[in-house]
N, C-alpha and C positions, 0 to 999 in steps of 0.2 A: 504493500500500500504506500508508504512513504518516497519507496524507491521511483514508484509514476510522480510525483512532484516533484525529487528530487533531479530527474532530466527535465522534467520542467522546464523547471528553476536555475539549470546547467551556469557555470560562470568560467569565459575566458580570459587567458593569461598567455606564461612563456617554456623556456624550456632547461632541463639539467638533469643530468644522470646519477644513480641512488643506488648503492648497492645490495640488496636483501639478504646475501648468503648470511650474513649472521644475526638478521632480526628471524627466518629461516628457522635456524639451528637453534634459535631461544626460545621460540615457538615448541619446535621437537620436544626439546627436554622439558618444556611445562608441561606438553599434553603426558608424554611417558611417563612423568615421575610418579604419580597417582596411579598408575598401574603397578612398578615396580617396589613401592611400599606397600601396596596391598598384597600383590604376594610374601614379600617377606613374612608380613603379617602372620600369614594365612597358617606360613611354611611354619612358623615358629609354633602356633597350636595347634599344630595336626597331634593327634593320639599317637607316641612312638612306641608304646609298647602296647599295642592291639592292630599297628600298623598288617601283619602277618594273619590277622583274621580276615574272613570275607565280607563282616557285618563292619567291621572297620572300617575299609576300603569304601565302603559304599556311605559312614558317615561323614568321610575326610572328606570323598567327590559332592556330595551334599552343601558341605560347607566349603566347599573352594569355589560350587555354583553360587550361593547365597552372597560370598562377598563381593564376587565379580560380576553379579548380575542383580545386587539389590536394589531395592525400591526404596527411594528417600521419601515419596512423596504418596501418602496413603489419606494423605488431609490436605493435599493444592487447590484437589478439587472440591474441596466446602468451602477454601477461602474466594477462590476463582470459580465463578457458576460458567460466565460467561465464553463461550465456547472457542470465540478468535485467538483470545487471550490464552486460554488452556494451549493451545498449540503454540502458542510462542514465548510460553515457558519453557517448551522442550520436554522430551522422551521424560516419562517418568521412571526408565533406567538411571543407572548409575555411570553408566557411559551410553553415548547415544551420536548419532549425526542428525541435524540438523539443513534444508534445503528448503531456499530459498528461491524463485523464478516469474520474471514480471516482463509481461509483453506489452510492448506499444506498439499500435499498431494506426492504419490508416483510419478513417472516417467510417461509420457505421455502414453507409453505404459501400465500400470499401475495406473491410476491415483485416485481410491480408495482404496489401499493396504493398507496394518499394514503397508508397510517398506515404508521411505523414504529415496531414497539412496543419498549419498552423491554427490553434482553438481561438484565438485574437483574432481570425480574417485577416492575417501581414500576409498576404503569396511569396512573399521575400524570407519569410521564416520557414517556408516548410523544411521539412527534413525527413532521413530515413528511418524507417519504422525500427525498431529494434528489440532484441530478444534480451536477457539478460541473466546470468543465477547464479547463487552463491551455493558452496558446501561449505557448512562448520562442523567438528568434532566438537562433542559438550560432553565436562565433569562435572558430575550432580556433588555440590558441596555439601547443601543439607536439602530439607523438604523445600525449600520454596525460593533457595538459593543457586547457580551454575554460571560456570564458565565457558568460553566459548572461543572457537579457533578458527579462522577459516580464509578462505580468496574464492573467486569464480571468474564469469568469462561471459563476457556480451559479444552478439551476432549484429550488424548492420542489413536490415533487406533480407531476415532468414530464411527467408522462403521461394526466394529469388536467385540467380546465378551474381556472378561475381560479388557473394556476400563477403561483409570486413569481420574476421574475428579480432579479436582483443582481448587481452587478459585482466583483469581486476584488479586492487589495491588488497595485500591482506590487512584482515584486522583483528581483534581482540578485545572482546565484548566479555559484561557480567550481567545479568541478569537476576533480579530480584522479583518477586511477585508479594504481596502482602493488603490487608484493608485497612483503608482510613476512613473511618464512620461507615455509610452507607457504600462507601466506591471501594472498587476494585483497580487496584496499581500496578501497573506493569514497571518497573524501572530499569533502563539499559542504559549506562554508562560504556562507550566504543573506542577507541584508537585505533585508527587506522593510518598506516604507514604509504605513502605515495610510491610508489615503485613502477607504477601502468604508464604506459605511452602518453594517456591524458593529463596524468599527474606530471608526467617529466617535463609534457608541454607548457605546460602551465609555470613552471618550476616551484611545485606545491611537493613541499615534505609531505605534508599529511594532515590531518584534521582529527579534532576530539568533538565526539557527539554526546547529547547528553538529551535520555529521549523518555517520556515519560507517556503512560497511557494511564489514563481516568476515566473508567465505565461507571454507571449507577443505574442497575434498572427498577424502576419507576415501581415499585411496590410490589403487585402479583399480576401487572400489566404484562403484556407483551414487549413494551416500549423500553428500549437501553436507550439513553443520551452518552454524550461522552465528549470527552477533550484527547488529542493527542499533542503536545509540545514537546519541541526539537530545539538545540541551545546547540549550532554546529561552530567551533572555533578551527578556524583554516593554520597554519604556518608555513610562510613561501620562506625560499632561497633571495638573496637581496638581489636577483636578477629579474623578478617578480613585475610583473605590471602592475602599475598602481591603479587601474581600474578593477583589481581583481577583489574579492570578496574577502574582509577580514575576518567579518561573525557576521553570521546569519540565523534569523530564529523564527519560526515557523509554528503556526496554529492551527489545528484540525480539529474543529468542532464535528460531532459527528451524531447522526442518531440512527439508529435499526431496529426492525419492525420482526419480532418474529412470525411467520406462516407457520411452519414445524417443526421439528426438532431440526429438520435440514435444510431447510429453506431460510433465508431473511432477508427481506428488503432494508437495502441500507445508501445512507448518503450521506455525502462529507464535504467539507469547505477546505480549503486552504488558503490563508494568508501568510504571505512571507514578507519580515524586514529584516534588510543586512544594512551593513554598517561597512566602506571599502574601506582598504590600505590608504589611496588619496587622504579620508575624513579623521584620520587619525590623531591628529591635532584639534578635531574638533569634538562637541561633546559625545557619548558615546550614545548617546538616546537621540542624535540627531539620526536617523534612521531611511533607507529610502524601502518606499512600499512596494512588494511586489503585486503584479495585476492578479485578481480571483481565479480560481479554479476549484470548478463542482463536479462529481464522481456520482455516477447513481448507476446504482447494480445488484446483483440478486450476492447473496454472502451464502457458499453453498458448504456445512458442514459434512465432508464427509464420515467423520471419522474424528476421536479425539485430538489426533495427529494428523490431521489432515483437511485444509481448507480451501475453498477456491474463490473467489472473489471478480468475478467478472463484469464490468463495467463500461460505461461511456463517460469520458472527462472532456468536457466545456467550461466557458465564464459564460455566466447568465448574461452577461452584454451581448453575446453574440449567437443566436440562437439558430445557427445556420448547421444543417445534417451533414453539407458536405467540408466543415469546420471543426467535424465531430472529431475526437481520438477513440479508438477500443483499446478499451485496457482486461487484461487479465491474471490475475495474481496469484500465485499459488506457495501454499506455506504447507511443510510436512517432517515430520520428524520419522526416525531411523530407528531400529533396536531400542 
C-alpha cells in the first residue's frame, strides 16, 4: 500500500557509488546468530543419559522441533482483530519470510499497458507501469515483537518486451504490534541503505522511515477508520542536488467496510509534505505540499498471511478513466 505513493511521490537527484559487501555480511551474521544460539541451547539440554533409548530420541526430536519452530504469538491475535494488520506483523513462527509485491499499472481502461498515465492529467508525466517486491527473512523476538531483513527487485513494462529490471535498496526493519485504548498499532521503524542504480543516481546513502498504522473499528460495526503516518529522513552524498528531498512525511487516512470475512471495501487518502536540502536554512515546518491521491478497492483477505488489495489510484480533481492508475498489492508471509 505505501509503496503505490511512494513512486508516486518519486524525488530526483545525482549520482555515486556505495559499496554493500559489508553492510551484506552484517546482515548475514544478524539473521544467523539466533539460529546458532538456539541450537547451542537446544544441544546443551538434550537428555544424555536416555540419549540410547528410542522414547529419548523421539523427546530430544520433539524438542529441537518446539525451539526451532515455536510460536511466540498465541495472543497477537486478540491484540490485533484487524486482518491487514495481522499479516504484516509476520508469520507467527519463530523464523519466517516475509513478501512483499505492488503493481502499477496503466488506466483502468488499460490496466496492463507499457504506459502509465499521469493521475494529475500532465501527458508530460506519464511513465512506465511497473512491477515491484521485496523478500524479508523475520526473527520472532517475542509475541508481538520481530525483526526483519530483506532487498527485492522492480520490473519496468513487465509484461511487455524490452522490460528494465532493477534491483532494490536492502533494509532493516523492526516491527512492533500493540493497543493504545481502543486502536490497534502497527509500528515499523526501517533503515534502509542506498546501494540501487536509483539510489547511486541520486547520490542518496539511504533513508530512515518511521511508519506507524492506527486502526479503530467503530464498536460491533463493520466500519474500521484508521491513520497511516510515514516520518521518511533521506541522507545524500554532498554531490546531492539540492532540489532533492530532505524529510518527507506522509498521511493516510483510511477507512474499510467489511462485506465478509474476505471481502472489504476500502479507501485511502494521501497527503504528503517534505521539506528539500535547498530549505535547510529555513524553518523546518516550512513544508511544500504534495498534490492528493485517492485508492478505492476491494481488501481481499485470503488467508491470515495473506492479502491482496486491488485498486484504482486518482486525485479527486481529476476524475478522468483514462487518468486512472491500477494498482494491486499483495502482502504474504512464509513458514
Amino acid at each position: 500500500m505505501l509503496r503505490d505513493f511512494n513512486l508516486i511521490h518519486a524525488i530526483k537527484a545525482q549520482k555515486k557509488f556505495t559499496d554493500v559487501h559489508l553492510y551484506c555480511l552484517l546482515i548475514f551474521i544478524f539473521l544467523m546468530a539466533p539460529f546458532t544460539m538456539a541450537t547451542e541451547k537446544i544441544s546443551s539440554q538434550a537428555p544424555l543419559q536416555t540419549l540410547n533409548t528410542k522414547s529419548a530420541k523421539k523427546t530430544n526430536l520433539s524438542a529441537v522441533k518446539l525451539k526451532t519452530k515455536k510460536s511466540f504469538t498465541k495472543d497477537i491475535d486478540k491484540t490485533i482483530t484487524n486482518k491487514e494488520l495481522r499479516t504484516l506483523t509476520g508469520s507467527k513462527s519463530k523464523y519466517s519470510m516475509s513478501i512483499g509485491s505492488t503493481y502499477i499499472g496503466g488506466s483502468i481502461l488499460q490496466p496492463f499497458g507499457k504506459i502509465r498515465p499521469s493521475i494529475f492529467g500532465d501527458s508530460q508525466d506519464a511513465r512506465s507501469t511497473n512491477l515491484s517486491g521485496t523478500v524479508s527473512l523475520r526473527y520472532r523476538l517475542s509475541s508481538h515483537g520481530s525483526i526483519s531483513a530483506g532487498s527485492g527487485i522492480s520490473f519496468l513494462r513487465p509484461w511487455h518486451e524490452n522490460n528494465n529490471t532493477s534491483l532494490s535498496d536492502p533494509f532493516l526493519a523492526y516491527t512492533t504490534a500493540y493497543k493504545l485504548g481502543p486502536l490497534q498499532v502497527l509500528t515499523i521503524p526501517k533503515f534502509t541503505l542506498g546501494t540501487s542504480n536509483s539510489s547511486r543516481e541520486v547520490s542518496r546513502i539511504g533513508h530512515f522511515d518511521f511508519t506507524n498504522f492506527f486502526y479503530n473499528k467503530l464498536y460491533d460495526s463493520r466500519l474500521t477508520v484508521g491513520m497511516v503516518f510515514t516520518y521518511r529522513q533521506y541522507d545524500y552524498y554532498s554531490t546531492a542536488d539540492p532540489e532533492s528531498t530532505n524529510y518527507l512525511i506522509s498521511l493516510l487516512p483510511l477507512a474499510e467496510y467489511k462485506l465478509t470475512d474476505t471481502y472489504a471495501l476500502k479507501t485511502l487518502l494521501s497527503y504528503s509534505f517534505s521539506h528539500g536540502i535547498k530549505d535547510k536554512s529555513q524553518s523546518p515546518f516550512d513544508m511544500h505540499q504534495g498534490r492528493l491521491v485517492q485508492a478505492v478497492g476491494v481488501r481481499i483477505s485470503v488467508n491470515r498471511d495473506m492479502n491482496l488489495y486491488p485498486s484504482i489510484l486518482f486525485t479527486p480533481k481529476n476524475l478522468v478513466l483514462a487518468d486512472t492508475n491500477f494498482s494491486l498489492n499483495l502482502t504474504m508471509n512464509a513458514f
